[in-house]
C-alpha positions as CSV (number, residue, x, y, z in Angstrom):
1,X,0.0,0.0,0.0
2,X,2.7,2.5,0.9
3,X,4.1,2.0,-3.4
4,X,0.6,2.6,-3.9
5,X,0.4,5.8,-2.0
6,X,3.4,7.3,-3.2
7,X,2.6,6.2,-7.2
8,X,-1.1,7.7,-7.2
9,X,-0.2,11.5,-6.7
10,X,2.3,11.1,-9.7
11,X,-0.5,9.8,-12.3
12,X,-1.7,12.4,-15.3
13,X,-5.0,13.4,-13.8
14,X,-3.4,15.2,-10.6
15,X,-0.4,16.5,-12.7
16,X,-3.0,18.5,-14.9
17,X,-4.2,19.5,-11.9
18,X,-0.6,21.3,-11.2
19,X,0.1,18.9,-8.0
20,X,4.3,19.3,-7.6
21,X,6.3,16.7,-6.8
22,X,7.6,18.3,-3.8
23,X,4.0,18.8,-2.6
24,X,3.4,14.8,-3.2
25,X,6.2,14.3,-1.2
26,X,4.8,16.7,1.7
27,X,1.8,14.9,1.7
28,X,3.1,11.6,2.2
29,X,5.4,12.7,4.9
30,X,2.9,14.3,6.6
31,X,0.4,11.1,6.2
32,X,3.2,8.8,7.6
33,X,3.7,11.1,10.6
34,X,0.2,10.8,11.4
35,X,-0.6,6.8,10.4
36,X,-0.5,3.8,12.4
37,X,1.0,1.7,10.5
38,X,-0.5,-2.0,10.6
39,X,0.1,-5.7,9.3
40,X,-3.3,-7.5,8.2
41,X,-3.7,-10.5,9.7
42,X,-6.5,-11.7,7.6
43,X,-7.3,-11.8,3.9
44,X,-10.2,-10.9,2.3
45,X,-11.7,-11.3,-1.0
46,X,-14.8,-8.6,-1.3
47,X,-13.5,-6.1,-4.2
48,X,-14.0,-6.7,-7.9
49,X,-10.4,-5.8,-8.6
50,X,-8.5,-7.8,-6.2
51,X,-5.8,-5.9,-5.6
52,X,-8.1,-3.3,-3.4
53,X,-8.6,-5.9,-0.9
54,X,-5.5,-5.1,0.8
55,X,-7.2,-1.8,1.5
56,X,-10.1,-3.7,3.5
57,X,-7.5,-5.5,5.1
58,X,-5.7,-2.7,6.0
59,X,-9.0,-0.7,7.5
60,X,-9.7,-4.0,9.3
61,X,-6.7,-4.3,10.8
62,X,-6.7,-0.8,12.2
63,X,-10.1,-0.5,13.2
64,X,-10.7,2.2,10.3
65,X,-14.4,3.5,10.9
66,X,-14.0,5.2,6.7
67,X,-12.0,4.7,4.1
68,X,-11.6,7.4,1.6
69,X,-11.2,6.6,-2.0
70,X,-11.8,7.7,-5.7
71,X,-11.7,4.3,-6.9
72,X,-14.8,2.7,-8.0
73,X,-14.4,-0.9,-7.5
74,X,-13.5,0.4,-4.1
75,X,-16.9,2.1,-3.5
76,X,-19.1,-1.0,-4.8
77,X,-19.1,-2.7,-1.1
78,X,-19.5,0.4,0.9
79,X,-20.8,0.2,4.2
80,X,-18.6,-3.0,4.5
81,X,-17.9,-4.7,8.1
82,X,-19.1,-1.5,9.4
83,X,-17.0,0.6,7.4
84,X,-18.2,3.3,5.1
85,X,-16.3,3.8,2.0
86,X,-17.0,7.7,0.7
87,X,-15.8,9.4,-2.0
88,X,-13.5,12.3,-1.0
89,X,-16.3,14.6,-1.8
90,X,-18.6,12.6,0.4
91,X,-16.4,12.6,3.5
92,X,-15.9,16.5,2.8
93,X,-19.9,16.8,2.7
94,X,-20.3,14.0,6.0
95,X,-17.4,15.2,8.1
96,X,-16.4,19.2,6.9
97,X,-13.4,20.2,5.5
């Protein structure tokens, strides 16, 4: 997950949107700061695209109460396991900015 998080800010769609790279790597830093890292300790297989369920493992590990995603497939199980799964837009909306 942590090569996921550091190649999403580098694809097209938020370089159009003028996202530096010294502002991806902000981000990050500031995330990792912050996070509790964890080690699943159960797999799942819920997502369409099996390579998100690492993401559900991940919120289960660490007692996540939401998971905030753009991706689609991610969204399709949302609430799961008594997690919601929002849209960034959504959790803005639900929980303020």
């Amino acid at each position: 997950m942590l090569a996921e998080l550091r190649g999403v800010p580098t694809r097209p769609k938020l370089r159009r949107a003028g996202v530096s790279d010294q502002q991806v790597e902000d981000f990050i830093a500031g995330l990792l700061d912050d996070a509790d890292l964890v080690v699943p300790d159960m797999r799942v297989r819920v997502c369409r695209d099996p390579k998100d369920d690492m993401v559900l493992e991940a919120a289960l590990a660490g007692g996540a109460e939401v998971i905030v995603t753009g991706d689609r497939d991610l969204l399709v199980p949302h609430p799961w396991r008594g997690v919601a799964i929002l849209t960034p837009t959504d959790f803005t909306t639900r929980f303020g900015g």
